[in-house]
C-alpha positions in Angstrom: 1.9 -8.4 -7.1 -0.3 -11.5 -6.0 -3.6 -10.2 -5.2 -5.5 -13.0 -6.8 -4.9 -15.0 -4.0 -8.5 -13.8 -2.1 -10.2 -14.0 -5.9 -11.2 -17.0 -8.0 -10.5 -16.6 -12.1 -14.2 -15.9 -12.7 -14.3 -13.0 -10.3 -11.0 -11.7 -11.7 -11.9 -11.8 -15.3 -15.5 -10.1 -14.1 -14.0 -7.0 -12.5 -11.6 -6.8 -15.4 -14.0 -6.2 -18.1 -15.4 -3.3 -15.7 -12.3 -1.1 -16.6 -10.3 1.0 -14.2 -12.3 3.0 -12.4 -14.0 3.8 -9.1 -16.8 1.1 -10.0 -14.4 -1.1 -10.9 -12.3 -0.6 -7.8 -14.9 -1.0 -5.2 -16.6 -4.3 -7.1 -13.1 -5.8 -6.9 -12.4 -4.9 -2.8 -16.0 -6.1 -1.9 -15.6 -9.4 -3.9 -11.8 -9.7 -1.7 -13.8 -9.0 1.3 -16.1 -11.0 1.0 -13.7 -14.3 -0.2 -11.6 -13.7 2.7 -14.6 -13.8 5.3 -15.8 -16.9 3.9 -12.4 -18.6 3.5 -10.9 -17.4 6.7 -8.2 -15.9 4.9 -5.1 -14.2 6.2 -5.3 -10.4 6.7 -5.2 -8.5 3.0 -3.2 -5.9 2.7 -2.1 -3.3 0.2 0.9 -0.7 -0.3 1.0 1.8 -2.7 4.2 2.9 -3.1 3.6 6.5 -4.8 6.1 8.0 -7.3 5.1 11.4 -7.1 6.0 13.9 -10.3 4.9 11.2 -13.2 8.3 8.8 -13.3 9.3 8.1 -17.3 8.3 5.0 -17.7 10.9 4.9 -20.9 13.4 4.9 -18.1 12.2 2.4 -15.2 9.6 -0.7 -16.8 9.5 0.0 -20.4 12.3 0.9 -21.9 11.3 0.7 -25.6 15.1 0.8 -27.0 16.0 1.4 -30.2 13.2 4.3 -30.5 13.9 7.4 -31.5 12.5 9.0 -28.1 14.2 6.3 -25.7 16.8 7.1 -23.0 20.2 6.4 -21.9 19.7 4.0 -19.5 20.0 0.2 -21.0 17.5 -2.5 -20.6 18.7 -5.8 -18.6 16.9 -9.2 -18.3 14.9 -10.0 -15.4 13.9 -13.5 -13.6 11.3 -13.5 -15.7 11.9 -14.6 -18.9 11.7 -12.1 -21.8 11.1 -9.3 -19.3 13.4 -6.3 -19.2 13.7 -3.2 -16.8 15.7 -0.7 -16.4 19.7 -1.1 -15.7 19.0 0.9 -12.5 17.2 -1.8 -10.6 19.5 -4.6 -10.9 17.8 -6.0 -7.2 14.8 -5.9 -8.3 15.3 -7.9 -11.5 15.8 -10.9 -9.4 12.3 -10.8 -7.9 10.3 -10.2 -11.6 9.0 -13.7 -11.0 6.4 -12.2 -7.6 5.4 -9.2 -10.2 3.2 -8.0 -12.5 4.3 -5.0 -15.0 1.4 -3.1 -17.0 2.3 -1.4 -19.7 -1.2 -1.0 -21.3 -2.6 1.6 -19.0 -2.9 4.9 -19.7 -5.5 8.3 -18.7 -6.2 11.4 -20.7 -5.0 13.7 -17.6 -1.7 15.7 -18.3 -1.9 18.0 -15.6 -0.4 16.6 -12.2 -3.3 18.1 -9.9 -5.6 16.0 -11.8 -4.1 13.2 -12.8 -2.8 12.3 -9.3 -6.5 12.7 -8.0 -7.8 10.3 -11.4 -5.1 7.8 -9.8 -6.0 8.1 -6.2 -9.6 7.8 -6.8 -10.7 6.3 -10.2 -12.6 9.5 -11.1 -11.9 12.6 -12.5 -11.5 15.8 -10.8 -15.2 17.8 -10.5 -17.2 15.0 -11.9 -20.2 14.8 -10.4 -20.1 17.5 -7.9 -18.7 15.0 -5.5 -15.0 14.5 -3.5 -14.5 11.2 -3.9 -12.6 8.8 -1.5 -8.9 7.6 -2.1 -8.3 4.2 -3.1 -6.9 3.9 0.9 -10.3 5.4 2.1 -12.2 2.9 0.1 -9.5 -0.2 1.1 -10.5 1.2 4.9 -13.8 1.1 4.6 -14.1 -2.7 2.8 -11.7 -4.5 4.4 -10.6 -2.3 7.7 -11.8 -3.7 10.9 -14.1 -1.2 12.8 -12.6 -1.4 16.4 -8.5 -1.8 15.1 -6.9 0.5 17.4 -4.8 1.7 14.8 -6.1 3.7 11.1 -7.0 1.5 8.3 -5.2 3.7 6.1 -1.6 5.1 6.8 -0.1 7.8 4.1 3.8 8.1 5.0 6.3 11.0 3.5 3.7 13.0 1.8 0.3 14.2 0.8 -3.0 11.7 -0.4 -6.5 12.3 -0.6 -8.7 11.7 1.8 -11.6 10.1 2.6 -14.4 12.2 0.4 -17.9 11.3 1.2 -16.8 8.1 3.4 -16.3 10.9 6.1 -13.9 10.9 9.0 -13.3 7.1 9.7 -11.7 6.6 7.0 -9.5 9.3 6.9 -5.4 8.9 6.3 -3.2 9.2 9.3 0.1 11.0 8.0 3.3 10.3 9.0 5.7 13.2 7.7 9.1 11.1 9.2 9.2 7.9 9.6 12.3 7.6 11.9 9.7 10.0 14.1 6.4 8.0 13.5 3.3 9.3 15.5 4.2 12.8 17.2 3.0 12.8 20.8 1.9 9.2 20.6 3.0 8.6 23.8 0.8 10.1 27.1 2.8 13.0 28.6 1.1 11.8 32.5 0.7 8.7 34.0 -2.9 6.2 32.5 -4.7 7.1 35.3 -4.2 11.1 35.0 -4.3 10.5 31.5 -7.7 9.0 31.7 -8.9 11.6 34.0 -8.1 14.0 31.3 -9.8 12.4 28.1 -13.1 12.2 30.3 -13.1 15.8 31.6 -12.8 16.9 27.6 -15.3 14.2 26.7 -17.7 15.7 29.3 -17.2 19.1 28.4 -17.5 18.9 24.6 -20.9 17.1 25.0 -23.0 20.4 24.3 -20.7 20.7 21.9 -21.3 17.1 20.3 -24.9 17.6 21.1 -25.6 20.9 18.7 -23.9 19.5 16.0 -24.6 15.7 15.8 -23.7 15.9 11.9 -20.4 17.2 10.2 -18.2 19.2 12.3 -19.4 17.4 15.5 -19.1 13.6 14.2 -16.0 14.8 12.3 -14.5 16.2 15.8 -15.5 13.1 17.8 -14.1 10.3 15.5 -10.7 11.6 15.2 -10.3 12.6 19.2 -11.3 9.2 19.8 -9.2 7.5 16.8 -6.2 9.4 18.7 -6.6 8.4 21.9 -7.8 4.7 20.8 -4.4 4.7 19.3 -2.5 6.0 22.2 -3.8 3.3 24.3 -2.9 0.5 21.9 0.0 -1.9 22.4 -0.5 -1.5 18.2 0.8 1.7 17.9 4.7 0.3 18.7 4.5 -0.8 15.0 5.3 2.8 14.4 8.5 2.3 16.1 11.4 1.5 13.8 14.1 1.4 16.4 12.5 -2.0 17.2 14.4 -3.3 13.5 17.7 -5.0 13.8 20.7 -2.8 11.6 20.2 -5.1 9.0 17.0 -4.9 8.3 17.1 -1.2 8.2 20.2 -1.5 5.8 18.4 -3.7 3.7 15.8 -1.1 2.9 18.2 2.2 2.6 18.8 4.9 5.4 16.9 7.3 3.2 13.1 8.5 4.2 11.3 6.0 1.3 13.5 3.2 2.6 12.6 3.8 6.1 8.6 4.5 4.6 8.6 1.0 3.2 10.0 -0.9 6.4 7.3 1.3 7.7 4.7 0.3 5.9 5.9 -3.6 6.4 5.2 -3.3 9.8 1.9 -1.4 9.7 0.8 -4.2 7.4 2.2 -6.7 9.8 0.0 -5.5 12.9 -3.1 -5.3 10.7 -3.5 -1.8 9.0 -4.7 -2.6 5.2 -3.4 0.4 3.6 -0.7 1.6 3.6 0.8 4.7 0.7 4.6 5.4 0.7 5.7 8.7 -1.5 9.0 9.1 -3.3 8.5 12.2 -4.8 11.0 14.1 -7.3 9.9 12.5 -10.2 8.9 15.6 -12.2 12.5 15.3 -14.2 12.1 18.1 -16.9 15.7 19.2 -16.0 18.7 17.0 -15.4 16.3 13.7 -15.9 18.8 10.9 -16.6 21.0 12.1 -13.5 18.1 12.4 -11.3 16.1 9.5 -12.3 19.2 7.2 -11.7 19.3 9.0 -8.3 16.2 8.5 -7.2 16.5 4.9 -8.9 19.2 4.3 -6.4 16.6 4.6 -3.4 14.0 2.9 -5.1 15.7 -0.4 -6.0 16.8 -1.5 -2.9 13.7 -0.5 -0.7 11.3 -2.1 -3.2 13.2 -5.1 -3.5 13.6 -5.3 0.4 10.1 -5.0 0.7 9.1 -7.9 -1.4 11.6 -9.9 -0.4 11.0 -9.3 3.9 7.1 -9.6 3.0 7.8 -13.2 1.1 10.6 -14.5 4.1 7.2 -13.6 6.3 5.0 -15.6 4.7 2.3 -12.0 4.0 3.3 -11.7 0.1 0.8 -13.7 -1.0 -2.1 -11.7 1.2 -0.2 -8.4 0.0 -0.7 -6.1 -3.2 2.1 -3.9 -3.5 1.2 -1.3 -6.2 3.9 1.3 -8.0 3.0 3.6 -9.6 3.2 8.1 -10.2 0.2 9.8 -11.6 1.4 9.6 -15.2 4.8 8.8 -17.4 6.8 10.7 -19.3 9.7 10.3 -22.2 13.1 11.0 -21.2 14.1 13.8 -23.5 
């Protein structure tokens, strides 16, 4: 949704001949990073919002009815004209006009393991000999800011891949809850003892950090600083939901992906570029049409309340939101 705003036509039409693909996605973020630098652009964001277990795209975006292999579900007009989704996301019909749906895609992966890492990071599984970074690792490293107090890249209510060969900078801080946010964010002493503290350990891992300047040592370092950089940060209350009047919460759904999403808001709000949301379930080989409308039921609102909160803010235009699972399915 609107992420040609930091690109001109030319560049767009450039990185789209490229194909999907790691090359393709790191041409594309330098080009953003590189507009927005010399334009003075507002902060770019992105949030993927991951549909783990391959959702049936015969039952959410493209219905296909009529087929002999579609669903249940019937298809209703959006804002957009000749554009129909599924009956299950009546809210988010209304907003078709700030999205883009791509039905054209498709990968040659049918397994889950290797398909979600094809998604994540634009190559397949093994090639190369290498472990290549997540699309948030590569967002963190082109257009994160290297002394935000906070992670460029924030994975909430699930698993992602990490940062591969980028190394531990741009690793993915995990938050498991987001009614919790960051576990033992906040100091357990006063600053001062606190301080004390974090420079006694600093001074004692030195031979530590000496020994091993590469890989285990520089690995070790960066993420004991990144946690106590964040501690100390007046950022770090983005993690704090209880800061959200009721009816912004109830907007978004008292579920864990609702609460992700107005999650991930925030985080974008305060500056982290990258943010990945997971609704997971979507492996529906049993029971699919009652379980997809279930899991529609969470979707619609906090997706919808997403766009609309980021467009009432003024960010949607600076702001990809991506959806997507690691592969579709048909319903029967």
């Amino acid at each position: 949704m609107n992420f040609l705003s930091g690109l001109s036509r030319r560049d767009f039409m450039k990185l789209s001949a490229a194909g999907v693909g790691g090359a393709a996605m790191s041409g594309w973020l330098s080009v953003l990073a590189a507009r927005a630098a010399s334009s003075g652009a507002k902060h770019k964001a992105c949030i993927l919002l991951w549909m783990d277990g391959g959702p049936s795209h015969k039952d959410t975006f493209d219905l296909k009815p009529g087929t002999t292999d579609a669903g249940e579900f019937k298809p209703i007009q959006t804002a957009a004209p000749g554009v129909e989704i599924s009956e299950n996301f009546p809210q988010f019909a209304r907003l078709t006009n700030d999205a883009a749906i791509i039905r054209g895609m498709s990968t040659s992966e049918g397994a889950h393991g290797r398909a979600r890492y094809y998604m994540h990071t634009g190559y397949k599984e093994g090639s190369g000999g290498l472990v290549y970074p997540s699309i948030g690792s590569t967002v963190s490293q082109e257009l994160g800011k290297e002394n935000f107090p906070l992670p460029n890249f924030v994975a909430v209510n699930g698993r992602s891949y990490g940062s591969g060969y980028l190394g531990p900078k741009h690793q993915p801080l995990f938050v498991q809850d987001p009614t919790k946010g960051v576990e033992n964010l906040k100091p357990l002493v006063k600053d001062g003892e606190f301080n004390d503290r974090v420079g006694l350990l600093d001074e004692m891992e030195q031979a530590f950090y000496h020994d091993y300047k590469v890989g285990a040592g520089t690995a070790h370092a960066t993420t004991y600083r990144r946690a106590v950089q964040m501690m100390k940060s007046k950022e770090a209350k983005a993690f704090d939901l209880s800061d959200e009047p009721p009816k912004v919460k109830e907007a978004y759904g008292a579920n864990k992906f609702g609460e992700g999403c107005l999650l991930a808001r925030r985080l974008v709000e305060t500056g982290v570029p990258f943010v990945e949301v997971t609704l997971g379930g979507w492996d529906t080989h049993k029971d699919n049409f009652n379980r997809v409308k279930k899991l529609s039921s969470e979707l619609d609102p906090a997706m919808s309340a997403l766009v609309a909160d980021l467009k009432q803010r003024g960010m949607l235009n600076d702001t990809l939101i991506v959806w997507m699972g690691e592969f579709g399915r048909t319903p029967k």
